[in-house]
N, C-alpha and C positions, 0 to 999 in steps of 0.2 A: 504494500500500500504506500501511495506517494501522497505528499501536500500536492497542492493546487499547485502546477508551474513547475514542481520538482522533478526531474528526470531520473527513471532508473535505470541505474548504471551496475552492469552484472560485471564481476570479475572472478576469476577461478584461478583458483593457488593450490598446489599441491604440496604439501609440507609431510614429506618420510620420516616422521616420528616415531611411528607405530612401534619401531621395535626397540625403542628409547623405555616404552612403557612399564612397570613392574607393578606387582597386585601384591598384598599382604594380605592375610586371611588368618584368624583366628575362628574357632568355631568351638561348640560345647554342646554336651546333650543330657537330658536325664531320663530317666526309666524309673517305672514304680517296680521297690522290691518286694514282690507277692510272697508270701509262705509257701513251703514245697508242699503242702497239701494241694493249693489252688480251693482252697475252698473261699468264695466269696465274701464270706459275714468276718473274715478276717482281713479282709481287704482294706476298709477304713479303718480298723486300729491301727495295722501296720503304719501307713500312710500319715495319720497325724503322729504317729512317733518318729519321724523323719526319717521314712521308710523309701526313699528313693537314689539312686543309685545318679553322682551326679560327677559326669567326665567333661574334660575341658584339654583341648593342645596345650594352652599355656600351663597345665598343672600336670597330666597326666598321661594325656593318648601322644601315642605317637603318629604322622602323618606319612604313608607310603606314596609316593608320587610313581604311578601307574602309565604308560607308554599306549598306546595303542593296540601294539598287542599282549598286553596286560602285563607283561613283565616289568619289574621292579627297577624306575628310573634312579632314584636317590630315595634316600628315609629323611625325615625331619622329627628329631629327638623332644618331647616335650619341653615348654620352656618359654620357645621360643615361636615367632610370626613364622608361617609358611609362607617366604618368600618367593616369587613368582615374576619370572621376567617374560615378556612377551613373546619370545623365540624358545622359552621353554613349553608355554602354555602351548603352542602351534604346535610343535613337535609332538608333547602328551595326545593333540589329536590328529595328527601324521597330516598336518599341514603347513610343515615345516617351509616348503616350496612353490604355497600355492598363492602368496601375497600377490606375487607379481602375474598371475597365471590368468587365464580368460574365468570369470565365474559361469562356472556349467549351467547354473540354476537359473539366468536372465538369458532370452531370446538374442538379445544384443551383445551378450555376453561382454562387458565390458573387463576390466582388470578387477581383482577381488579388492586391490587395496582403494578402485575408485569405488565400487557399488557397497563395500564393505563385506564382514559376516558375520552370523554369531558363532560364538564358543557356551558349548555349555561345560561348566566345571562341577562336577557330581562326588559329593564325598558322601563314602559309603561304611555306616560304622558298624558291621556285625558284632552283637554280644557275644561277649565271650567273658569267661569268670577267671581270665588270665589277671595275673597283679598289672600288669602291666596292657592295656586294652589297645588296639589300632586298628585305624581308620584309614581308609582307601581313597587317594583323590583320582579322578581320572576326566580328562575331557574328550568331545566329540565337536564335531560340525553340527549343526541344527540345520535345516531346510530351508530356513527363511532366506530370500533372494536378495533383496536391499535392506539395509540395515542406516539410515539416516535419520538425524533429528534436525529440526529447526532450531533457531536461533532469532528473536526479534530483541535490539534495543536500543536503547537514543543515546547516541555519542556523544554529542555536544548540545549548548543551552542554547542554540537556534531549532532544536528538531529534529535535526538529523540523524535519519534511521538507520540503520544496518541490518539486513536481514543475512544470515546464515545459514548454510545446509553440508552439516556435519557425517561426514560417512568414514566409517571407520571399524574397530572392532568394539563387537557389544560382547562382554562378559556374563554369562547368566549363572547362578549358583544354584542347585540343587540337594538338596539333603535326602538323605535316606538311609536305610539301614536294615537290621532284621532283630528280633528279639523271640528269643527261644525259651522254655522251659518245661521244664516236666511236672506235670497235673495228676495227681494222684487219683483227684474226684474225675475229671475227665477218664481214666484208667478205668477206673470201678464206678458201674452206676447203678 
């Protein structure tokens, strides 16, 4: 949108950042700890006697950074951020090569680093009654074809607008996990 009389004036900059970028990531989880009956009417006792089972990276889990085809990148030792640099992130989803590559996913297929993509990064915490608990990070490609956002704001006290259209890499986080145990009342009914 222009004032009355104002001309718009488009200009395109391509600025190779992308792989400048780095992600920090802490994450934590808890679980309620059931009695090994599974009987349900002991469910809220447990539970208000802080009955929950409560992990965190910077205390306790350790983080496995996972490759594409699933084998074990580097570990990251509790304590400390899962640091994350953008040429690691690509590789974890075997897109190591494909910045610069045509995107399969648009007709016109332009370059990935013009149309953008997303990354999704999924850490995956299986319980386990090990002392020491870990959690799985791993990424993928998502399907989405263009990945851009807008930009509107007023640069100076005369008016003047800048509109933006930012294309780039979108990071998505996913959490999940699995939680196991044995039901006695389930066993016997």
């Amino acid at each position: 949108v222009t004032a009355p009389g104002e001309q718009l004036m488009a200009q395109n900059y391509i600025v190779p950042f992308t792989e400048g970028f780095a992600v920090g990531l802490t994450y934590f989880y808890e679980l309620q700890q059931l009695p090994w009956s599974g009987s349900v009417h002991h469910v809220h006792h447990v539970a208000s006697q802080s009955g929950w089972i409560q992990r965190s990276s910077m205390q306790d889990v350790k983080t496995v950074l996972l490759g594409r085809d699933g084998k074990e990148l580097r570990a990251v030792e509790p304590g400390t951020e899962v640091q994350l640099v953008m040429q690691e992130i690509l590789e974890m989803a075997g897109q190591s090569t494909q910045l610069d590559m045509p995107n399969s996913l648009i007709q016109q297929q332009p370059i990935n680093r013009l149309s953008g993509m997303e990354l999704s990064l999924h850490v995956d915490c299986p319980h386990s009654h090990k002392i020491r608990p870990t959690c799985f990070l791993s990424a993928r490609r998502t399907i989405r074809d263009w990945t851009l956002r807008h930009e509107k704001d007023v640069i100076n006290a005369d008016g003047k607008r800048r509109v933006r259209e930012l294309h780039g890499i979108r990071l998505k986080f996913e959490p999940g996990g699995s939680y196991w145990r044995f039901s006695l009342s389930k066993l016997v009914r």
